[in-house]
N, C-alpha and C positions, 0 to 999 in steps of 0.2 A: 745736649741731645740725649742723653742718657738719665737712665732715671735710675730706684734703687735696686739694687744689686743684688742676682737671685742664688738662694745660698743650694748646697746641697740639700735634698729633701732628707729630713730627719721628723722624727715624733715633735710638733709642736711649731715645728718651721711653716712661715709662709713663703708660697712659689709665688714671683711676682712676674704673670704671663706678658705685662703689656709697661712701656715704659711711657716713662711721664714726658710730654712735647714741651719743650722748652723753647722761648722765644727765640728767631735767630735777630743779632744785628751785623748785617754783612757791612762791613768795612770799605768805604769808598776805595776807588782805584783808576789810576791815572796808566793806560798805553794804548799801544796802535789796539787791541783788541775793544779794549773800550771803546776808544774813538769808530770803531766801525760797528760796533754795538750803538751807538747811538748815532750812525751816523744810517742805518737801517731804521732804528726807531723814527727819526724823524722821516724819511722816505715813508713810511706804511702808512704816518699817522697823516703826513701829506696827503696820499693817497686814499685814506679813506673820510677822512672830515672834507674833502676838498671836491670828491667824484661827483655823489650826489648834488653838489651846485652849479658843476658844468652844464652847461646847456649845449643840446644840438638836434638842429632844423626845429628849432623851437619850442622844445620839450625838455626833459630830464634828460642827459645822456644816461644815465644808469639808473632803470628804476623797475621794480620787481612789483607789478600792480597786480597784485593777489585780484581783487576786485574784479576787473575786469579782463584778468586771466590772461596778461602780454605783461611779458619779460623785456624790457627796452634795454641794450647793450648794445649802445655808439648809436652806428648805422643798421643793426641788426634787431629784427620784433623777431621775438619768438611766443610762439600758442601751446598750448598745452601737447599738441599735435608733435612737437617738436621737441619732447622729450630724450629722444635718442641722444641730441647735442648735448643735454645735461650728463646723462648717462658717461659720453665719450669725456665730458672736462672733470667727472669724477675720476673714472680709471685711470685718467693722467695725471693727474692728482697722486692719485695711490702711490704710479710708478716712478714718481718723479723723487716721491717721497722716500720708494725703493731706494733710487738710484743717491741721492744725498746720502741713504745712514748707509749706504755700502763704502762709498767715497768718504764721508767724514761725519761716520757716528751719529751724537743728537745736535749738530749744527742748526737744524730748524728750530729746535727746545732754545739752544743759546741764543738765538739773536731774531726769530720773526716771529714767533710765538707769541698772539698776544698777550699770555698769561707772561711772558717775560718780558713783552714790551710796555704791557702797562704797570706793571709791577714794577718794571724800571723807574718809569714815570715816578709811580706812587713813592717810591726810593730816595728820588731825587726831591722832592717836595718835603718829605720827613726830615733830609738832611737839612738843606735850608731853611727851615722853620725849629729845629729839634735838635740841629749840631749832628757831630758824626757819631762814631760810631759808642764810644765811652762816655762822650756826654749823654746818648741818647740812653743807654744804660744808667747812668746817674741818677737821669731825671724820672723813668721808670719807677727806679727804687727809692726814691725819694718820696716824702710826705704832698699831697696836697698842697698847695696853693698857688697864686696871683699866679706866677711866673708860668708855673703847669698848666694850670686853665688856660692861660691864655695860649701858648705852642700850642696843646694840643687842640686845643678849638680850632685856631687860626688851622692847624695842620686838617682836619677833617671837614673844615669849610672849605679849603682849597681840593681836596678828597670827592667832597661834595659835588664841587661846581664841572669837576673832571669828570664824574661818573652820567652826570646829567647829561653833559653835552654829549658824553658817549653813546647814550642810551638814547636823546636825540636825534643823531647822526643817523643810530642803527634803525628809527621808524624812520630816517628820513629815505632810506634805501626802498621802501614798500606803500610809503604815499610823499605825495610831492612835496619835496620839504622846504619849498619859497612858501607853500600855503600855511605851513604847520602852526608857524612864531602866532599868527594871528590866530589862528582857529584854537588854541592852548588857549592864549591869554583872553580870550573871547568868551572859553571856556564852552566851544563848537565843536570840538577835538571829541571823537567817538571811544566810547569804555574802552573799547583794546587797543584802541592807541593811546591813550594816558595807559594801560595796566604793562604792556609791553614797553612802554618808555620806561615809567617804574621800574620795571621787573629787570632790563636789562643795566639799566643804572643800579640797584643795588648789587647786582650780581657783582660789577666791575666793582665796584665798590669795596666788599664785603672779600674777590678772589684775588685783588691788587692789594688789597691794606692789611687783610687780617691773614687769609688762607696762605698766601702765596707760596712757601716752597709744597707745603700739605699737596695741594693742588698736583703740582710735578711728581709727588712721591708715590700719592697715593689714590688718588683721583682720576690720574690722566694710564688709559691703558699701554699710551706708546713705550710708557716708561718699561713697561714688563713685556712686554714681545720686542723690542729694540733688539735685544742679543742676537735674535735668531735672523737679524739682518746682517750681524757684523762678522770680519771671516778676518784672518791672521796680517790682514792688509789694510784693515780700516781705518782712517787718521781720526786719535782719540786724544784726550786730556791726559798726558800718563807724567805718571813722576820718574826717576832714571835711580831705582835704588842701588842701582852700579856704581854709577858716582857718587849718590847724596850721603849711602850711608857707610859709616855709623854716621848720625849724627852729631853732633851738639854744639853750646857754646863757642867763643875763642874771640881774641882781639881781631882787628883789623889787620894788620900786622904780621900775622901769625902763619904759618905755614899750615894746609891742615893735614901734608903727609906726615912730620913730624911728631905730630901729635894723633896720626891714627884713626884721622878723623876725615868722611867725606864732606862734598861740599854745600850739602844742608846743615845749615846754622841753628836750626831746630826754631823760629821764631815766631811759627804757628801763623805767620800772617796769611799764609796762601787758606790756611781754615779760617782766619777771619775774614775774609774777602767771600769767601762763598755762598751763594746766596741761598743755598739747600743745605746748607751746615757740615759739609762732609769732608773727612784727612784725606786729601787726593796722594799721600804718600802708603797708603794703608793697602791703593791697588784702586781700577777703573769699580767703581760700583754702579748700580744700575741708579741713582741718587744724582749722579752727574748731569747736566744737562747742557754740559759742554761750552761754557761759556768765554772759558780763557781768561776768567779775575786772576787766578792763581797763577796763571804764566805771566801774565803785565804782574803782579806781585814781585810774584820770585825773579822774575831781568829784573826790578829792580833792584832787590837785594842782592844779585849776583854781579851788576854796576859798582854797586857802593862797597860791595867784597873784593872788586876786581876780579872776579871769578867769571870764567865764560858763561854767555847764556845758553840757558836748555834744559837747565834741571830738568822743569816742567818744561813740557813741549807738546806740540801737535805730533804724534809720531806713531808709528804703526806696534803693534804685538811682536812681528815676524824682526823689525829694526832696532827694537830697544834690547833684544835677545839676543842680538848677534856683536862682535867687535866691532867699537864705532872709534874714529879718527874727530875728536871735537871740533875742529877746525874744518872740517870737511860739510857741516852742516845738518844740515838733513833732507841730501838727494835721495838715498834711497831708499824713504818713506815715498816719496811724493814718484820716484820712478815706478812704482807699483799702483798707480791711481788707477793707469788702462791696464784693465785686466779681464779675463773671459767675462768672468760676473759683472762689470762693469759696462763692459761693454756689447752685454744682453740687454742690460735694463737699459741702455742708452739708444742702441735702435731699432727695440721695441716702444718706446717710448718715442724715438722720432719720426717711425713710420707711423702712431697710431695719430701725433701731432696733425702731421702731415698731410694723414687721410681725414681728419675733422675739419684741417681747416679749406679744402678743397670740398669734401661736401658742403658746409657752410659756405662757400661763394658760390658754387652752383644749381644752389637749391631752388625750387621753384617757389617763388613767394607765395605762389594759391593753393592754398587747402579748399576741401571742396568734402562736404557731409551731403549724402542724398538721405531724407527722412522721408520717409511716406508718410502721407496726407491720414489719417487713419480716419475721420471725420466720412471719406467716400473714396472707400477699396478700390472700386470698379461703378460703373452707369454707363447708359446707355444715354445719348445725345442728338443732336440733329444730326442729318444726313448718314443717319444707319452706323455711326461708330459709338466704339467705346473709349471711353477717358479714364486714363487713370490722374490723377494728381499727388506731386512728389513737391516735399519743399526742398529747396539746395541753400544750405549753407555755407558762401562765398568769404572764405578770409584771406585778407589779402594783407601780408605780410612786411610789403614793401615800404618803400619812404616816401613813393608819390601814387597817387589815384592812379587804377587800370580801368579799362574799358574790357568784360568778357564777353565771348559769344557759345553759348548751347546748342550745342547739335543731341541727338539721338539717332540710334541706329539697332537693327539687331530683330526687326519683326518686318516684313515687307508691306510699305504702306503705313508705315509709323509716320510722326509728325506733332512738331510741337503747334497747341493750338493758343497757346500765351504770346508774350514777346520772352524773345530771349537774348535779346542783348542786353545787359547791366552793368551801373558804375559802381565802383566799391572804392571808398575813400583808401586814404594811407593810414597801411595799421589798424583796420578795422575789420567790420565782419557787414555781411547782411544777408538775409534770410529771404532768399524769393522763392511764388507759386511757381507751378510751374505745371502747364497742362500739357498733355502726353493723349493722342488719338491714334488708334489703330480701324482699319477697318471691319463692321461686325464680322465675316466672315472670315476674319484671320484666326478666331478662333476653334473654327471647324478646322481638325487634321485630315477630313474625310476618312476615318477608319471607325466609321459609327459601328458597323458587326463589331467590333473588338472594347466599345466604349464601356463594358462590363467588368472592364481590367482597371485597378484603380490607379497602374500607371499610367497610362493612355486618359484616365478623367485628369490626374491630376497633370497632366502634359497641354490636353483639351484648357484647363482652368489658370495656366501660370505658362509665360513664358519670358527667358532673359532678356535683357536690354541692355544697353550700354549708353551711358550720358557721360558727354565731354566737351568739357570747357575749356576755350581758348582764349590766351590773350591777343588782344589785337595788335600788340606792343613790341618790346623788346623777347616776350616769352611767349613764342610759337609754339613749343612743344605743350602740347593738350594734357589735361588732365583727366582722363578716363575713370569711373566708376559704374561698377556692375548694379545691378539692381534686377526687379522681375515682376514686368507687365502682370496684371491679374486679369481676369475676362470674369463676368457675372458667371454664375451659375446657374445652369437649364433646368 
């Protein structure tokens, strides 16, 4: 990770501002942290290769149709109209994210992340096909041939086949993806959806195989505002240089008070294991992304030293600074979890849950748009009235057809001269006439001496309305929209 070495400035010296990236190969590793590192990876990757093939009430249960501008999730359409709900699952989002790095640092970066999840993947495929860690090193530095070609091919065909179906997956989430297999291979599939399949297959490709820890260091913002989340209480990756140091060497055998020595063995493995290249005994850096290789490492090495586990441990700023009893554990990190700040972001975060998800169940599934007719502002009709015509657009929300009814009110002697009862499929929208009669002489205010005043014309030539639509169904409460009769001009 270091590149060459900047001397003092002198006549004829070069300063070398930027150091040279050096390949990482992080080091398999076997414990309970791994095990729930991948026992997350598998849950996400379930969950996201797996949603868009659910079906429910005979559609995509989850499907984002740009196209025709409805968000399907489960049981729930949403319109563009319905923006607010996305708005609310973003700020939950934020807080939630809050509330994790206050409680335990970059826990998201280590273990849901997909740049760590599919990096994981890409990890495990490398080993398997390319050996661990020193052989993969070997074969790096090694000359060309048969044996290379073929790992690495094999390695980037299987690379290949993973980025595809990811990049699959992710247009399967914005058009139907039981349609897609055919329409591809058919080659029916429209340019942005082959450019977006592409484009998100290489991406995975190119930030799981090549970029990966880059991406965390230097790419991803969280990495550099994370600190200003974290306070003297936050459970981190930390090393215990109380006990570890000094380091070094020593038998098995060996005592390490005797020889003056703590109980890091100095054996570098906890920096081979890490997937961002970083000495977690040097101090928490912002490089970290909290993974936990280096704690299932070092209980290893502290098993096979006989040495208690903890070097490395989850444990707070405020706990590693103070006298600790080794035996004792580590309660009084994790007694400091509920704490004022902790427990702001917890129910801020459950009241804003709370309030999204109770608007969401009682929302009125009917959106309703009044557009005026622009074609014929205002006329004059049989039987002495005047029409205006309005179109309404009816979206209805829900998962089964409604039946609405239109009324009008707001001018005495209004009256719809259309029909106004309409059906509106499930999930869909429609656009009806809709004719509007007042009688001629509603628009005389009888203050003709004053009609010189261009309040008064323009009071004479416009007046409000009110149009509302109800269901005939389970959703009585109406939906009202304002709008404003016009009358011809005299």
């Amino acid at each position: 990770m270091s590149g060459p070495t900047a001397k003092a400035p002198s006549n004829g010296d070069i300063i070398w501002l930027y150091q040279a990236t050096q390949k990482i190969y992080p080091r398999s590793v076997n414990g309970r942290f791994a095990r729930l590192r991948w026992a997350v990876v598998l849950i996400t990757q379930l969950l996201f290769y797996g949603l868009p093939w659910l079906a429910w009430n005979g559609r995509q249960a989850v499907l984002f149709d740009l196209g025709a501008r409805k968000f399907y999730l489960f049981g729930v359409v949403l319109w563009p109209q319905d923006f607010i709900y996305l708005t609310g699952l973003l700020v939950m989002s934020a807080l939630a994210l809050f509330l994790f790095t206050a409680v335990a640092g970059r826990v998201w970066c280590g273990y849901a992340c997909p740049q760590t999840v599919y990096t994981e993947i890409f990890l495990w495929i490398e080993r398997l096909l390319e050996g661990d860690r020193n052989v993969r090193m070997k074969l790096d530095q090694g000359p060309w041939g048969l044996n290379k070609a073929l790992r690495k091919g094999a390695k980037h065909l299987a690379w290949g086949a993973v980025a595809v179906l990811t990049g699959f997956t992710f247009v399967g989430y914005f058009e139907p993806i039981r349609d897609l297999p055919a329409e591809i291979l058919t080659l029916n599939a429209s340019g942005w959806t082959l450019f977006w399949m592409l484009f998100y297959s290489v991406a995975t490709w190119g930030n799981a195989g090549f970029m990966r820890e880059q991406v965390c260091k230097y790419m991803c913002p969280y990495a550099r505002f994370q600190s200003a989340m974290f306070d003297h209480d936050t459970l981190t990756v930390t090393y215990d240089q109380r006990r570890g140091e000094p380091r070094g060497s020593r038998p098995r055998s060996a005592d390490p008070s005797t020889l003056n020595l703590g109980s890091c063995i100095d054996c570098s493995l906890c920096v081979q294991v890490c997937p961002t290249g970083i000495d977690i005994r040097q101090g928490l850096q912002y490089e970290c992304i909290g993974c936990a290789a280096c704690i299932d490492v070092c209980d290893d090495v502290m098993d096979r030293m006989n040495y208690p586990r903890g070097l490395i441990r989850y444990t707070t700023e405020r706990e590693v600074q103070r006298p600790r009893d080794i035996a004792k554990g580590n309660e009084g990190a994790l007694s400091h979890l509920l704490r004022p700040r902790t427990l702001v972001y917890a129910t801020i975060l459950t009241s804003i849950f709370s309030l999204w998800v109770w608007a969401l169940s009682t929302r009125n599934p009917l959106r309703v748009d009044v557009i005026r007719d622009r074609n014929a502002l205002a006329r004059v009709v049989e039987d002495d009235r005047i029409e205006n015509v309005f179109r309404l657009q009816l979206m209805n929300s829900d998962e089964h057809p409604h039946r609405y009814r239109v009324s009008v009110s707001g001018i005495p002697g209004i009256r719809i001269a259309s029909a106004s009862q309409f059906q509106v499929d499930s999930a869909s929208n429609r656009i009806v006439a809709l004719r509007v009669q007042v009688p001629e002489d509603t628009g005389d205010t009888g203050h003709a001496d004053h009609a010189d005043h261009a309040g008064d014309i323009a009071h004479r030539r416009s007046r409000p309305i009110e149009i509302q639509v109800t269901s005939d169904d389970e959703f009585p409460q109406p939906i009202r929209e304002k709008s404003v009769f016009l009358f011809p001009a005299h």
